[in-house]
The first five atom37 places (N, CA, C, CB, O) and aatype in JSON, in Angstrom:
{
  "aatype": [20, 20, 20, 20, 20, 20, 20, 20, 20, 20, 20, 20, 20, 20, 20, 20, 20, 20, 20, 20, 20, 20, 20, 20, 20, 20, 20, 20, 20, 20, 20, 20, 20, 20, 20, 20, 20, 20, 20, 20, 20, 20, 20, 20, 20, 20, 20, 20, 20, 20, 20, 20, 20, 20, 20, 20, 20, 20, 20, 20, 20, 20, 20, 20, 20, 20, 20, 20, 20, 20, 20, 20, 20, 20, 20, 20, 20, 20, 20, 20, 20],
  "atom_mask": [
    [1, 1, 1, 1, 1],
    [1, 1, 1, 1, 1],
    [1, 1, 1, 1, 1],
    [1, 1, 1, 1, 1],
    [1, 1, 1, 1, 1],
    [1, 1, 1, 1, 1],
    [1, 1, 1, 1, 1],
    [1, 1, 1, 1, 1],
    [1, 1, 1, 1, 1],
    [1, 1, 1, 1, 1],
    [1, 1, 1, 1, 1],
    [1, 1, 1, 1, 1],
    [1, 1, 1, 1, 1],
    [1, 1, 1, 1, 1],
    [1, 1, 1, 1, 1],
    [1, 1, 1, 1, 1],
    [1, 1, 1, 1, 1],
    [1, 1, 1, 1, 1],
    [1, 1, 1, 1, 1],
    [1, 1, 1, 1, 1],
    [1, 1, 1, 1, 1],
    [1, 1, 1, 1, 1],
    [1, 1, 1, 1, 1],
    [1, 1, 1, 1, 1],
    [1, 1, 1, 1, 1],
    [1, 1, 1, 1, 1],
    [1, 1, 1, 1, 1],
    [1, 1, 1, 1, 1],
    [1, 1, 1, 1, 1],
    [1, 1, 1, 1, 1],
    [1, 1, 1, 1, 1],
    [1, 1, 1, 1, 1],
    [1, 1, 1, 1, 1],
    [1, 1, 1, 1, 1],
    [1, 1, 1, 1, 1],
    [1, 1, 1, 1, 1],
    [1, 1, 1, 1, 1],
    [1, 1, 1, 1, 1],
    [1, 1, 1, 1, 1],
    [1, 1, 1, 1, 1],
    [1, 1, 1, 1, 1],
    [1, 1, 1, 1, 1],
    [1, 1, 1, 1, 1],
    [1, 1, 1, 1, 1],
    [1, 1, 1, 1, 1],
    [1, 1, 1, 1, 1],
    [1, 1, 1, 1, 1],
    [1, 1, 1, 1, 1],
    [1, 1, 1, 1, 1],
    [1, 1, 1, 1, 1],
    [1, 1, 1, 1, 1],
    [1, 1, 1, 1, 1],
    [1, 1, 1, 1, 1],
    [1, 1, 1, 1, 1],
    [1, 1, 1, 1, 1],
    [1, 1, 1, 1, 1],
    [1, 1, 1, 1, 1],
    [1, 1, 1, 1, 1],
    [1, 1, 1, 1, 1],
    [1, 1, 1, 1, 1],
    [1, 1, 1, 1, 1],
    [1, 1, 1, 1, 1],
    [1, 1, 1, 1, 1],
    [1, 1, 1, 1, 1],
    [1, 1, 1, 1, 1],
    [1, 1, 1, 1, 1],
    [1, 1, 1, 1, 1],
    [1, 1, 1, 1, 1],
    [1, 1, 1, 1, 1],
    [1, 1, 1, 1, 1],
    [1, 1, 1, 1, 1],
    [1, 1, 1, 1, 1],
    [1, 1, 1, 1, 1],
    [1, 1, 1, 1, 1],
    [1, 1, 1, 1, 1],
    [1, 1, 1, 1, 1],
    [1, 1, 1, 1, 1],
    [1, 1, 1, 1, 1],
    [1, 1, 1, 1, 1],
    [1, 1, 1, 1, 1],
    [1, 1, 1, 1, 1]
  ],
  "atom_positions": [
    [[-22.32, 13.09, 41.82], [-21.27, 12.41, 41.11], [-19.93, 12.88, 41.68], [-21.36, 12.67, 39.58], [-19.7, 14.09, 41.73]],
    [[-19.02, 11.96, 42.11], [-17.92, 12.04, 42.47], [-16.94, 12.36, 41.86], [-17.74, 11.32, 42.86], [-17.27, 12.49, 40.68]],
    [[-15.51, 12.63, 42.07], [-14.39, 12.89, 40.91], [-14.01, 11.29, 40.71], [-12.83, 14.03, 41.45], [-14.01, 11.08, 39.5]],
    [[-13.78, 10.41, 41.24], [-13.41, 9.53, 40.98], [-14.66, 8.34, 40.15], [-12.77, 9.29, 42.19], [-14.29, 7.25, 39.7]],
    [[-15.96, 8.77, 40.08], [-16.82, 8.01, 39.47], [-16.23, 9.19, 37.93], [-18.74, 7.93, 40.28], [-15.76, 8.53, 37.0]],
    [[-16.24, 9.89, 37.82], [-16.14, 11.08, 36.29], [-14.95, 10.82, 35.73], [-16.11, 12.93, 36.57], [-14.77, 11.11, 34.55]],
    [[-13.65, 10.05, 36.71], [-12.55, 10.02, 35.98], [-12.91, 7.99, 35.7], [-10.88, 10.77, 37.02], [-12.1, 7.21, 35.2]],
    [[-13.84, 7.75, 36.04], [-13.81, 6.33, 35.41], [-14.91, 6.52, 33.93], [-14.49, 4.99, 36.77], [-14.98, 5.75, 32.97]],
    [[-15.56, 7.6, 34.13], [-16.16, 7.75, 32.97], [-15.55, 8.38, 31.66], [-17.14, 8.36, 33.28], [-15.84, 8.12, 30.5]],
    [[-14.53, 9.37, 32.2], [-13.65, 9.89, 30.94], [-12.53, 8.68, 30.85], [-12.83, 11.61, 31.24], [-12.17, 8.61, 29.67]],
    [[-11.94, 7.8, 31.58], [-11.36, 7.03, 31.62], [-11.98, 5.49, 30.31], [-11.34, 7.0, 33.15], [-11.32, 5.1, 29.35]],
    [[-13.13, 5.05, 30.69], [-14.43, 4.51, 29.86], [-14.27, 4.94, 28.58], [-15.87, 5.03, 30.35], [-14.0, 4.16, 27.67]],
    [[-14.42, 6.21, 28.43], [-14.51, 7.1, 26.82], [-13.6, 7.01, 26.38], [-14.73, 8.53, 26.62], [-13.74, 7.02, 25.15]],
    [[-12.3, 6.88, 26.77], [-11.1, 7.04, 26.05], [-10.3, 5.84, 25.46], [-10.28, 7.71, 26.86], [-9.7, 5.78, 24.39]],
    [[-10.51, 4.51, 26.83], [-10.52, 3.84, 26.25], [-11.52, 3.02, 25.13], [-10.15, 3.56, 26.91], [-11.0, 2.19, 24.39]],
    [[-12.79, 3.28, 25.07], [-13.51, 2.53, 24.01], [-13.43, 3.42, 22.77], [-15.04, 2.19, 24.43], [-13.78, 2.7, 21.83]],
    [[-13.18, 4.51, 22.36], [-12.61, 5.38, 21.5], [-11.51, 4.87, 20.81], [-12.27, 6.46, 22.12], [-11.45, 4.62, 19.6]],
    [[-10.52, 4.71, 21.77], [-9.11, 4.12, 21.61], [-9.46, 2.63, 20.96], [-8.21, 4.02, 23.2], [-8.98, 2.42, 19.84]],
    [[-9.96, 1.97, 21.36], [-10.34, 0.6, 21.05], [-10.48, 0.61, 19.22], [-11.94, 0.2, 21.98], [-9.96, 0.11, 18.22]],
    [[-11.57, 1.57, 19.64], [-12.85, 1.93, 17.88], [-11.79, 1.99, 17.17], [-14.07, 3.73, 17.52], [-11.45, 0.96, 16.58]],
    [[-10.91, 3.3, 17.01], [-9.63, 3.7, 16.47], [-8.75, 2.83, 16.35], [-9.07, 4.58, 17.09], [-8.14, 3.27, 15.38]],
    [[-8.25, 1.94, 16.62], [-7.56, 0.96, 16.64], [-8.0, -0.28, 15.98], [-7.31, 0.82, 17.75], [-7.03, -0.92, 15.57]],
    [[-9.25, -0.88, 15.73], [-10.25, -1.69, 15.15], [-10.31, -1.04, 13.64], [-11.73, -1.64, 16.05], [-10.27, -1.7, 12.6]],
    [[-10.39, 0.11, 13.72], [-10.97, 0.51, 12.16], [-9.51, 1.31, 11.67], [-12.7, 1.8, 12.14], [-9.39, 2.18, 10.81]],
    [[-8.52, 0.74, 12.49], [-6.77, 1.5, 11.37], [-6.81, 0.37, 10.62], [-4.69, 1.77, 12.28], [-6.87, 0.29, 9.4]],
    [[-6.73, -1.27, 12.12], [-6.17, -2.45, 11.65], [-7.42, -2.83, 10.44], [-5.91, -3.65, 13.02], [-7.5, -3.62, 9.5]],
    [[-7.93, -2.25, 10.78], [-9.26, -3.02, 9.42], [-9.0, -2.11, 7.91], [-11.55, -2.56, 10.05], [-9.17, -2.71, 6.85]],
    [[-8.65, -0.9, 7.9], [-8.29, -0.51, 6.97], [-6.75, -0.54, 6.26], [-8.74, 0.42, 7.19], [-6.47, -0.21, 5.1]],
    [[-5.98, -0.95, 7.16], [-4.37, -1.08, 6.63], [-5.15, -2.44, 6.15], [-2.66, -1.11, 7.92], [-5.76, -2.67, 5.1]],
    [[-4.98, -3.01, 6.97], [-5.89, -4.93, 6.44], [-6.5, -5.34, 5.37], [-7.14, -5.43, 7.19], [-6.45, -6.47, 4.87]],
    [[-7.28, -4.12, 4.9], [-8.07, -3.8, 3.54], [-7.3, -3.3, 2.38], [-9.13, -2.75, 3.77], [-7.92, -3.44, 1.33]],
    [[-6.25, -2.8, 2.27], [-5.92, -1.79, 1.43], [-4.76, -2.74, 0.99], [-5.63, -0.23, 2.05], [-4.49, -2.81, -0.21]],
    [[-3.97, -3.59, 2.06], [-2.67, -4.56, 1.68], [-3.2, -5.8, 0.96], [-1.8, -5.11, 3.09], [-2.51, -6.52, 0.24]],
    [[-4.61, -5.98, 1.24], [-4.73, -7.47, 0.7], [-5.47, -7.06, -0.62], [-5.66, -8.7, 1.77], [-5.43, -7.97, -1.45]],
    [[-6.33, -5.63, -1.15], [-6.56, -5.87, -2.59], [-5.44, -4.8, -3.09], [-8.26, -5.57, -3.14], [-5.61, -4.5, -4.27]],
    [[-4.36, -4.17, -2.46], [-3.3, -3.97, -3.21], [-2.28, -5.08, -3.44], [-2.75, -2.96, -2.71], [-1.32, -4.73, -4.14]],
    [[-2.29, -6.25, -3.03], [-1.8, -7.74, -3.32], [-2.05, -8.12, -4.48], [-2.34, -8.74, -2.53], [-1.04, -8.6, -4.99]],
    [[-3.14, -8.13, -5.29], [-3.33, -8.39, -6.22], [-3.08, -7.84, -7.79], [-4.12, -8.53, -5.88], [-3.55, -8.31, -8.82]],
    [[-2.08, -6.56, -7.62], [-1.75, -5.99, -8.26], [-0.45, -6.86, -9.15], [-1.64, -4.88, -7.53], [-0.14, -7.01, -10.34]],
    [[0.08, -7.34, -7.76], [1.27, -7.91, -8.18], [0.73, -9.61, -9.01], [2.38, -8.01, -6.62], [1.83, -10.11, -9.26]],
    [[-0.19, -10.46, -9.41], [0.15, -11.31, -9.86], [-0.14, -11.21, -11.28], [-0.22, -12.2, -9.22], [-0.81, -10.21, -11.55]],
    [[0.22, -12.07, -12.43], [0.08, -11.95, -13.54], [-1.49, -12.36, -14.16], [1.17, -12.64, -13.98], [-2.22, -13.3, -13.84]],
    [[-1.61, -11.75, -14.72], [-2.58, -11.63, -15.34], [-3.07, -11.65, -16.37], [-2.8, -11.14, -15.18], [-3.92, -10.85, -16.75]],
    [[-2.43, -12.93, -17.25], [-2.37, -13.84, -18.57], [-3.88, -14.26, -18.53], [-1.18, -15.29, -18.52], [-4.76, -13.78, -19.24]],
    [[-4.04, -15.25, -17.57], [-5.62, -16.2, -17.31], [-6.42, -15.6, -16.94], [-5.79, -17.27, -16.37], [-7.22, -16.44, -16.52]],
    [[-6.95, -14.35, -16.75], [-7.2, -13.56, -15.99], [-8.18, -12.93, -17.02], [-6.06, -12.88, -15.36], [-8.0, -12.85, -18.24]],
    [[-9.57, -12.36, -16.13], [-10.6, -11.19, -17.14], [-9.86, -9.99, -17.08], [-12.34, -10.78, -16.51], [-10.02, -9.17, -17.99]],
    [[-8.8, -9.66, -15.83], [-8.44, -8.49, -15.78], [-7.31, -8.37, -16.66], [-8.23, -8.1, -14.52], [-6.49, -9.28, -16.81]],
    [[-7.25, -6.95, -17.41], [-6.53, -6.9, -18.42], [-5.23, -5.64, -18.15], [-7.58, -6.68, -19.64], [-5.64, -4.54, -18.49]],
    [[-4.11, -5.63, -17.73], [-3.22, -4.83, -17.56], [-3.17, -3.89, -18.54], [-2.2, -5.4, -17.39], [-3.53, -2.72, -18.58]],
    [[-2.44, -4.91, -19.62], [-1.98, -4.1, -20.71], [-2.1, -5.24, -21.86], [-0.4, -3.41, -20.46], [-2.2, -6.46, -21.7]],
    [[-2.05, -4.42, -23.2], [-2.48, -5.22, -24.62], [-1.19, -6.01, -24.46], [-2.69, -4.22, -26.3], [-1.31, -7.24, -24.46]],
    [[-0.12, -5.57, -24.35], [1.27, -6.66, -24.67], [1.17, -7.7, -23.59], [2.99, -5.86, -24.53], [1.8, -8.71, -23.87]],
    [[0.36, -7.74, -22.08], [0.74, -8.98, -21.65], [-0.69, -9.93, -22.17], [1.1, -8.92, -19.87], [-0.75, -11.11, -21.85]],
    [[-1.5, -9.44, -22.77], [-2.72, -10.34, -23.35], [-1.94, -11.16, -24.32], [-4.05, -9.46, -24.13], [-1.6, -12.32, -24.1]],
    [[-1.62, -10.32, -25.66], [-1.36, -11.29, -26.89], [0.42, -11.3, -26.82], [-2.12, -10.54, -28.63], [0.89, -12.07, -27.67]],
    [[1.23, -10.76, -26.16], [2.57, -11.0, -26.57], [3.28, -11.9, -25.7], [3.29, -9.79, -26.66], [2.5, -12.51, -24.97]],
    [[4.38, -12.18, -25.53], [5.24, -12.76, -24.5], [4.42, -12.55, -23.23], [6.73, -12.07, -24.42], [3.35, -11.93, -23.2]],
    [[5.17, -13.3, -21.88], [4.96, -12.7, -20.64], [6.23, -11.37, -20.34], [5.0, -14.02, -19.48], [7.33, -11.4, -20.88]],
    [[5.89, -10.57, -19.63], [6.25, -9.74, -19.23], [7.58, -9.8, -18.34], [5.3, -9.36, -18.83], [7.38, -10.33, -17.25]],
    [[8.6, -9.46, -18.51], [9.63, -9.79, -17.69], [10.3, -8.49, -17.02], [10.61, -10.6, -18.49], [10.95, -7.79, -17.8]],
    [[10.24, -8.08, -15.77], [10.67, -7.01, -15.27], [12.16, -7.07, -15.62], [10.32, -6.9, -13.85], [12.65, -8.15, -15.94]],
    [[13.13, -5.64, -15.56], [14.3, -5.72, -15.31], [14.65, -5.8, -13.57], [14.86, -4.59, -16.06], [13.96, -5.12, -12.81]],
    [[15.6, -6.56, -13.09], [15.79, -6.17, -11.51], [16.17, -4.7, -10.83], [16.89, -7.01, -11.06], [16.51, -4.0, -11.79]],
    [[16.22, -4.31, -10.22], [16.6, -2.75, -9.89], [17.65, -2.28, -9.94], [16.39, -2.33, -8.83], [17.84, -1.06, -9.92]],
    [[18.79, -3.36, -10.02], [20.4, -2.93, -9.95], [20.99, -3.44, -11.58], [21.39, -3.95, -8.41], [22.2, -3.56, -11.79]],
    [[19.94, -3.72, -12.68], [20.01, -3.36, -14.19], [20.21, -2.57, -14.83], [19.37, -3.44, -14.69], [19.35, -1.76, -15.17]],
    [[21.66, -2.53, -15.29], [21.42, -1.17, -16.17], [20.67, -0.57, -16.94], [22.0, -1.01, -16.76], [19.99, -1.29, -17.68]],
    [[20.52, 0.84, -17.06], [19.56, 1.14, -17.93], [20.1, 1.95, -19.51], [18.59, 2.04, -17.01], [19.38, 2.66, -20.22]],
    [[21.31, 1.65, -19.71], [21.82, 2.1, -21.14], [22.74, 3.15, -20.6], [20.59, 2.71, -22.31], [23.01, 3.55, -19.46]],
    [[23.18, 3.5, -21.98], [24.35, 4.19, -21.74], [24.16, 6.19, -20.86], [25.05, 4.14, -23.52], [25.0, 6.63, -20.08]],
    [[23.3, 6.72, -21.16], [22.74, 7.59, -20.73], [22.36, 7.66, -19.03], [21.79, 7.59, -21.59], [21.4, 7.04, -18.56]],
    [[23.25, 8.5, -18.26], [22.89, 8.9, -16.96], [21.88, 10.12, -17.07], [24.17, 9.26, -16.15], [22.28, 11.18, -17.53]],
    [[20.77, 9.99, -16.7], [20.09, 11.79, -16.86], [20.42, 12.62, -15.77], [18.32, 11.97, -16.86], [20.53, 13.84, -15.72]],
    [[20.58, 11.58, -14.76], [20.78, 12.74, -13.51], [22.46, 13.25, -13.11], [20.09, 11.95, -11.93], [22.79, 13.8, -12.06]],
    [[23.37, 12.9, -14.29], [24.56, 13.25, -14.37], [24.54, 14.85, -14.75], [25.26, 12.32, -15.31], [25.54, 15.53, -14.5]],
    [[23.39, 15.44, -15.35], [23.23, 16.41, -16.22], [22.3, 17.2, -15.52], [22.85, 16.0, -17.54], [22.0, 18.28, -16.04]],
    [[21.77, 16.86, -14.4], [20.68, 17.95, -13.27], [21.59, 18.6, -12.86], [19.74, 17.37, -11.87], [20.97, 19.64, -12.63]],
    [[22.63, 18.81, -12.57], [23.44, 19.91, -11.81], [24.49, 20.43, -12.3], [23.86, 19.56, -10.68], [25.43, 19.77, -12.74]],
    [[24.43, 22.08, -12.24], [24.89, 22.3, -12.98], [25.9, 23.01, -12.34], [24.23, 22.66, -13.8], [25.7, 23.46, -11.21]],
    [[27.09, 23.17, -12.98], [28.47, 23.75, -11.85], [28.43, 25.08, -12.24], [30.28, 23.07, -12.08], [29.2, 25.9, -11.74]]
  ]
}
């Protein structure tokens, strides 16, 4: 066996390794985004049950992120001089 037949064989290994690894990231990011997708839709009609208030009460209405949240800052009060 030659050096140049051994570097097509470690050459061989690394890439079909590389390949495998690459097949089973995209298959698991791929897996994890599409049934963490389903987190987000509502779930009124649904067997799956969040929570008791979105079964029998209103639908659920988020606040947006730039909503105030009342008069109270808490993190005005983490530091202390």
């Amino acid at each position: 066996m030659t050096l140049s037949e051994l570097g097509h064989i470690v050459y061989g290994a690394v890439v079909g390794i590389g390949g495998i690894v690459v097949f089973l990231l995209a298959l698991m990011i791929g897996l994890c985004l599409a049934l963490d997708w389903t987190k987000f839709r509502p779930t009124r009609n649904s067997r799956t049950v969040k929570s008791l208030d979105e079964t029998v009460g209103d639908p659920i209405v988020y606040l947006p992120p730039g909503a105030p949240r009342g008069p109270v800052d808490q993190l005005a009060r983490s530091i202390r001089a």
